[in-house]
Backbone as CSV, one residue per row, in Angstrom:
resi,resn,N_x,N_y,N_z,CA_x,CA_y,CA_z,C_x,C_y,C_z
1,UNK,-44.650,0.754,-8.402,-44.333,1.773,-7.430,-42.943,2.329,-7.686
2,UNK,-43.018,3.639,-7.287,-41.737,4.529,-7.693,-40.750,3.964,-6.371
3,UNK,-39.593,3.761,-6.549,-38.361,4.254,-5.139,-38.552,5.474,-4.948
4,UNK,-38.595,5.687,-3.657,-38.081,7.425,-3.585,-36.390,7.334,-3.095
5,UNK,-35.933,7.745,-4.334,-34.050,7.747,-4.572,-33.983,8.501,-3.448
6,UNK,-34.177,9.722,-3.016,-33.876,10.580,-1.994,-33.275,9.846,-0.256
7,UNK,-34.565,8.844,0.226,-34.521,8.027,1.262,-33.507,7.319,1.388
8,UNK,-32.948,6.647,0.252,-31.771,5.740,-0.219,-30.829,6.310,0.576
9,UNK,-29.889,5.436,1.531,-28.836,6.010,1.672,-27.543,5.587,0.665
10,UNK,-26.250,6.470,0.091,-25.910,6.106,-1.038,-24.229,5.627,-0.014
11,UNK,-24.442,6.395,0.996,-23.020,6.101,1.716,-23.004,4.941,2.807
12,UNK,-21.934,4.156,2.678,-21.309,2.900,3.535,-20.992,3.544,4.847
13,UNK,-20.640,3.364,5.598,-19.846,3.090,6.676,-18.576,2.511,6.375
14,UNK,-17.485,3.438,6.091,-15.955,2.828,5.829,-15.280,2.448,7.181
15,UNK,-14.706,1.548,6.951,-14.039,0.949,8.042,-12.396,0.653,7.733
16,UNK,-11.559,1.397,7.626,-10.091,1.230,7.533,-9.456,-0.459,8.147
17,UNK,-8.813,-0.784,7.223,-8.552,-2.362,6.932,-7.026,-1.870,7.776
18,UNK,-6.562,-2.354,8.806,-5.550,-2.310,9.765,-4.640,-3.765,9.607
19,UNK,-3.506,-3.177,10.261,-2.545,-4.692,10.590,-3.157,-5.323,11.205
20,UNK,-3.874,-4.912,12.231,-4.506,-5.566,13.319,-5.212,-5.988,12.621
21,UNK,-6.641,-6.090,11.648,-7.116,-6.853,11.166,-6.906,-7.127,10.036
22,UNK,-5.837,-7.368,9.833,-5.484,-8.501,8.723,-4.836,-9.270,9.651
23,UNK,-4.374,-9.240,10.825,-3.992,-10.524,11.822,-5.173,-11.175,12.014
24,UNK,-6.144,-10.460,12.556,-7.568,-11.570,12.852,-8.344,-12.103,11.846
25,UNK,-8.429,-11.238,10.509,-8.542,-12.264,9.508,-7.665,-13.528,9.164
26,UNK,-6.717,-13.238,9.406,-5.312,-14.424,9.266,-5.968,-15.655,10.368
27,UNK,-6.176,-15.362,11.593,-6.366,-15.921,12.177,-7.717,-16.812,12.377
28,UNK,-8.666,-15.789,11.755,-10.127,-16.508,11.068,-9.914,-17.565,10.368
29,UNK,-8.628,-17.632,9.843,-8.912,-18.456,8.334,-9.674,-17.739,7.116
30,UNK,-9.821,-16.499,7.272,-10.542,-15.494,6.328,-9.508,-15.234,4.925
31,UNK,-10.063,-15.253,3.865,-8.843,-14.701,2.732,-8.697,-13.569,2.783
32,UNK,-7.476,-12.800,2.774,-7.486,-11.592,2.803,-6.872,-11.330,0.743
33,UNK,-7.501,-9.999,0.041,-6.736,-9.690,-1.155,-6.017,-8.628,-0.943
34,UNK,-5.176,-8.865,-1.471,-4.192,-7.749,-1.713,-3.871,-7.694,-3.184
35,UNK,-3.768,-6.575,-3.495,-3.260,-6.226,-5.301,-2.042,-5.428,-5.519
36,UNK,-1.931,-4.722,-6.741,-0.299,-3.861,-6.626,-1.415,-2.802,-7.260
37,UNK,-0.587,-1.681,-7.010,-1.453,0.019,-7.567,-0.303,0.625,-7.652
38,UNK,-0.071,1.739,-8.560,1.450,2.985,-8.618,0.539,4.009,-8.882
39,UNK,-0.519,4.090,-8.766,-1.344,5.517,-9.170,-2.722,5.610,-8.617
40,UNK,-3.004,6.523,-8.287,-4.182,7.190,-7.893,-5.598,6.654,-8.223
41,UNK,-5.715,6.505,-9.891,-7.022,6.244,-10.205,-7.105,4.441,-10.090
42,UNK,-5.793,3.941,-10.462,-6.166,2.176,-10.087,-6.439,1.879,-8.736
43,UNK,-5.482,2.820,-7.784,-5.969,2.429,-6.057,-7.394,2.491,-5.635
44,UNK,-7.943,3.771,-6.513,-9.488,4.602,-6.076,-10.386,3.302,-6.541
45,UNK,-10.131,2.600,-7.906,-10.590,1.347,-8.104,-10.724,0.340,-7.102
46,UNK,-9.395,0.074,-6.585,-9.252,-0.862,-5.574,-9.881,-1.518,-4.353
47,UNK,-9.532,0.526,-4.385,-10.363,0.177,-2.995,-11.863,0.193,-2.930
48,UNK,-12.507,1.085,-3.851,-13.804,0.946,-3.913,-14.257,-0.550,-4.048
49,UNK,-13.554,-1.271,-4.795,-13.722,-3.378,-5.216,-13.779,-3.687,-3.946
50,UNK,-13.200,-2.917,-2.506,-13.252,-3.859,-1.364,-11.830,-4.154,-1.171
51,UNK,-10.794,-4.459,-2.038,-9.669,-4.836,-1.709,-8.741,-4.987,-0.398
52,UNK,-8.405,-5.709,0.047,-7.941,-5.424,1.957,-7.144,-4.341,1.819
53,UNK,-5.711,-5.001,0.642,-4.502,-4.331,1.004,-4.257,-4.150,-0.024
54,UNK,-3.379,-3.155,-0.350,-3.184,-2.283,-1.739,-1.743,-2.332,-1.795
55,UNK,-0.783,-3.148,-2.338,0.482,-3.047,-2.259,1.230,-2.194,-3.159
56,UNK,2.198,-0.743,-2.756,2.994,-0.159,-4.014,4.020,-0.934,-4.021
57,UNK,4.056,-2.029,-5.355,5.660,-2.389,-5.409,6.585,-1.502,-5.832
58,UNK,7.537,-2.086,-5.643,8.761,-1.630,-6.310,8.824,-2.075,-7.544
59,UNK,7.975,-2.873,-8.082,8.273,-3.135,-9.660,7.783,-2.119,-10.316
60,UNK,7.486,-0.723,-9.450,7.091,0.432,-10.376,8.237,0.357,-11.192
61,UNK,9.431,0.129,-10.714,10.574,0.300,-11.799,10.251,-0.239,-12.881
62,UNK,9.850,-1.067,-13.286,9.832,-1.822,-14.519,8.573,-1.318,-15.090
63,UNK,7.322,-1.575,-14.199,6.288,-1.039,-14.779,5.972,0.381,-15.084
64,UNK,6.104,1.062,-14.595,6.650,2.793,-15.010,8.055,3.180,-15.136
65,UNK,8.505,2.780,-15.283,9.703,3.509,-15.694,10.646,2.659,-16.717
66,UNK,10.383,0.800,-16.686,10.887,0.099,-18.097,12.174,-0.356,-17.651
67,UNK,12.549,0.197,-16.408,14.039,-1.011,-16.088,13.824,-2.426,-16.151
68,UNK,14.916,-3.358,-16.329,14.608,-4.239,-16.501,14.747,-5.389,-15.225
69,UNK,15.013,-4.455,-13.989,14.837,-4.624,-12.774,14.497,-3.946,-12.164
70,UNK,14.300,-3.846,-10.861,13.688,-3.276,-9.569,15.236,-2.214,-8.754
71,UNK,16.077,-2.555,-9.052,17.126,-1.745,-8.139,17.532,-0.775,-8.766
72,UNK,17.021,0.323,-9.361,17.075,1.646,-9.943,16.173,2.573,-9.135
73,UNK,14.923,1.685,-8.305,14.185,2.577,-8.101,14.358,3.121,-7.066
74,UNK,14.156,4.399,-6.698,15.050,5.383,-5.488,13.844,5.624,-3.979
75,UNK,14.019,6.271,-3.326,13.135,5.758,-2.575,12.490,7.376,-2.478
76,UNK,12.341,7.766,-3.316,11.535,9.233,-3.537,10.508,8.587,-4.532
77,UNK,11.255,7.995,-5.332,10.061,7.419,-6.854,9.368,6.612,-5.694
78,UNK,9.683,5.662,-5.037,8.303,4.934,-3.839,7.749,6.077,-3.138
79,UNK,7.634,7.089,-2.646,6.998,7.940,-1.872,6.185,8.187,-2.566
80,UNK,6.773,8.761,-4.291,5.960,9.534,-5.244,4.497,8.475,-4.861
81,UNK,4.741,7.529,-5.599,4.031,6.280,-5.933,3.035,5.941,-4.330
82,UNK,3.597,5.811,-3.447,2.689,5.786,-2.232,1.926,6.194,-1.992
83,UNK,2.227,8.033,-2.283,1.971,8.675,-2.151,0.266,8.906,-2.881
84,UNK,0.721,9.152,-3.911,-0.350,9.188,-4.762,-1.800,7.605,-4.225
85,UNK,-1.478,6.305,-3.825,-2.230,5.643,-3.619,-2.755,5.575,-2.523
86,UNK,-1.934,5.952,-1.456,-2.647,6.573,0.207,-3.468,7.350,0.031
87,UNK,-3.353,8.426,-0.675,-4.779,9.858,-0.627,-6.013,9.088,-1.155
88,UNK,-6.021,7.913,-2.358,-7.198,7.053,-3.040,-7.584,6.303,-2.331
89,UNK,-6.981,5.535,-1.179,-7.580,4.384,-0.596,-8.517,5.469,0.697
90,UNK,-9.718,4.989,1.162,-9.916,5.043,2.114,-10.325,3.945,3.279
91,UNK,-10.048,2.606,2.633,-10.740,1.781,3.323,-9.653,0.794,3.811
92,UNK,-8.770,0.661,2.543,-7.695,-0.533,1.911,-6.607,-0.230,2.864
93,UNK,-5.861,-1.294,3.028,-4.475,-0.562,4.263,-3.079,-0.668,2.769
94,UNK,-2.190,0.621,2.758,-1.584,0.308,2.041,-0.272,0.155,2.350
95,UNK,0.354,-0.728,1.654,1.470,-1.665,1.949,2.641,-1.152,0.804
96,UNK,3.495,-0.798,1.192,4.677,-0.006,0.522,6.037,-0.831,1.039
97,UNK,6.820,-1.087,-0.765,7.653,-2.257,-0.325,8.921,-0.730,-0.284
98,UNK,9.458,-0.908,0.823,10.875,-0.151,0.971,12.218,-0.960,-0.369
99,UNK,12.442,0.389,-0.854,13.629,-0.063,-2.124,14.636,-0.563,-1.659
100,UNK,14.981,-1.172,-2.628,16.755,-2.199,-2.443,17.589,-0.876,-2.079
101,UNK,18.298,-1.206,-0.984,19.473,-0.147,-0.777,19.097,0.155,0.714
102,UNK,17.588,0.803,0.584,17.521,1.698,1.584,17.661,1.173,3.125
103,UNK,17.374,-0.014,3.035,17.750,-0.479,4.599,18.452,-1.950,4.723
104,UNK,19.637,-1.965,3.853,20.518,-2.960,3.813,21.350,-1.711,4.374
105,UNK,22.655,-2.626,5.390,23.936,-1.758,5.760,23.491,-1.435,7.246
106,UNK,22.787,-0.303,7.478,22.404,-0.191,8.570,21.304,0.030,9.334
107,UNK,21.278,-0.280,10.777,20.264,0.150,11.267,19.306,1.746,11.333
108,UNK,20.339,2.691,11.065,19.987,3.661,11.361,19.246,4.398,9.679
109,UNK,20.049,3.900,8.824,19.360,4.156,7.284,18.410,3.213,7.005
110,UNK,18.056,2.355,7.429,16.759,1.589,7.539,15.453,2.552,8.202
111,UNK,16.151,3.208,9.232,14.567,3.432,10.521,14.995,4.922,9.584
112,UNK,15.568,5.781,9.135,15.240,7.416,8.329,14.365,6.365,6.961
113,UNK,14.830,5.870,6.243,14.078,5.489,5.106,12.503,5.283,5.685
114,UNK,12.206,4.619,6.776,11.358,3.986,7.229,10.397,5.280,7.901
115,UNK,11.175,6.061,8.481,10.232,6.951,8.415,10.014,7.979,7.809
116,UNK,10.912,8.249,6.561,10.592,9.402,5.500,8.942,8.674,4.796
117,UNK,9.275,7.198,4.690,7.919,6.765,3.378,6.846,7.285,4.356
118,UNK,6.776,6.580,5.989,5.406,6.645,6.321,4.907,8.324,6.422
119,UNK,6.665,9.197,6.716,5.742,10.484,6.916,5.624,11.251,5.773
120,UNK,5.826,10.801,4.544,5.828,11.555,3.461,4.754,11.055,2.350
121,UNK,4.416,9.645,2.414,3.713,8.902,1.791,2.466,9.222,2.390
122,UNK,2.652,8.709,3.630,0.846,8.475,4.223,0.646,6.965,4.112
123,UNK,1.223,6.099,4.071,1.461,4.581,3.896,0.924,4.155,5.420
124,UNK,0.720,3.038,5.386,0.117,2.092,6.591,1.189,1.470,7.205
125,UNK,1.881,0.555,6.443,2.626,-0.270,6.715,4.210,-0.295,5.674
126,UNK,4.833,-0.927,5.804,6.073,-1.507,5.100,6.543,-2.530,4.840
127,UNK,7.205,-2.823,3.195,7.486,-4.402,3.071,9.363,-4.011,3.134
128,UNK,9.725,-4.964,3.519,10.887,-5.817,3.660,11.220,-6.563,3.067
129,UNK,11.987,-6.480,1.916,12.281,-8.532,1.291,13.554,-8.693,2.260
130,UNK,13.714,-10.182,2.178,15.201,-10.527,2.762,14.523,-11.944,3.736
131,UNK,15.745,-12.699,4.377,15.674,-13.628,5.279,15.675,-13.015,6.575
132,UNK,16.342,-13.997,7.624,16.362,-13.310,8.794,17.489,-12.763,9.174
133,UNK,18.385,-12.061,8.226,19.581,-11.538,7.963,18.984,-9.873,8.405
134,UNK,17.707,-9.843,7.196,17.400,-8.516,7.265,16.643,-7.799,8.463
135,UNK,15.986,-8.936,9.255,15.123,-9.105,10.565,16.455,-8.398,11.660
């Protein structure tokens, strides 16, 4: 017997992967994945795999651009980079690490950095390195 391909439905039901649920997975005891992406066509991968969370590091520096650290990278090159992996995900929540500089010193160049990525990127969330210095 033939399928009739037509009947098939070919589309999911996407469901956007939130903070909020990656807390209740946390709290399931559920694994959550997360990966790193700096471009468009690896995120579109990503997220199609299912991936929870899609992290842009900052080691774009090294990995696109060949520094041999992370504190060169400016916080336009993270937007670029966000940028481009927010429009690919539709499912994945993406996680954008804020660059060295931008929110050491003060409070107030922390929360403009903080909200240039989310309103320029299209980003979900934000990473922070630091102790509870930076908290």
């Amino acid at each position: 017997m033939q399928q009739n391909i037509l009947n098939m439905s070919v589309h999911k039901t996407i469901k956007r992967v939130t903070t909020s649920a990656i807390r209740e997975m946390k709290m399931r005891g559920e694994k959550i994945s997360m990966l790193t992406s700096y471009d468009f066509t690896t995120a579109r991968i990503l997220d199609e795999a299912g991936v929870d969370v899609i992290l842009v590091g900052d080691s774009a520096a090294n990995v696109f651009a060949g520094y041999e650290t992370t504190l060169p990278i400016t916080l336009d090159n993270m937007i670029y980079h966000a940028a481009a992996v927010a429009r690919a995900a539709k499912r994945a929540l993406v996680l954008v690490d804020l660059p060295f500089g931008e929110y050491q010193g003060s409070t107030e160049k922390a929360y403009e950095a903080a909200v240039r990525m989310m309103k320029e990127s299209g980003a979900h969330a934000l990473k922070l390195e630091g102790g509870i210095e930076i908290i």
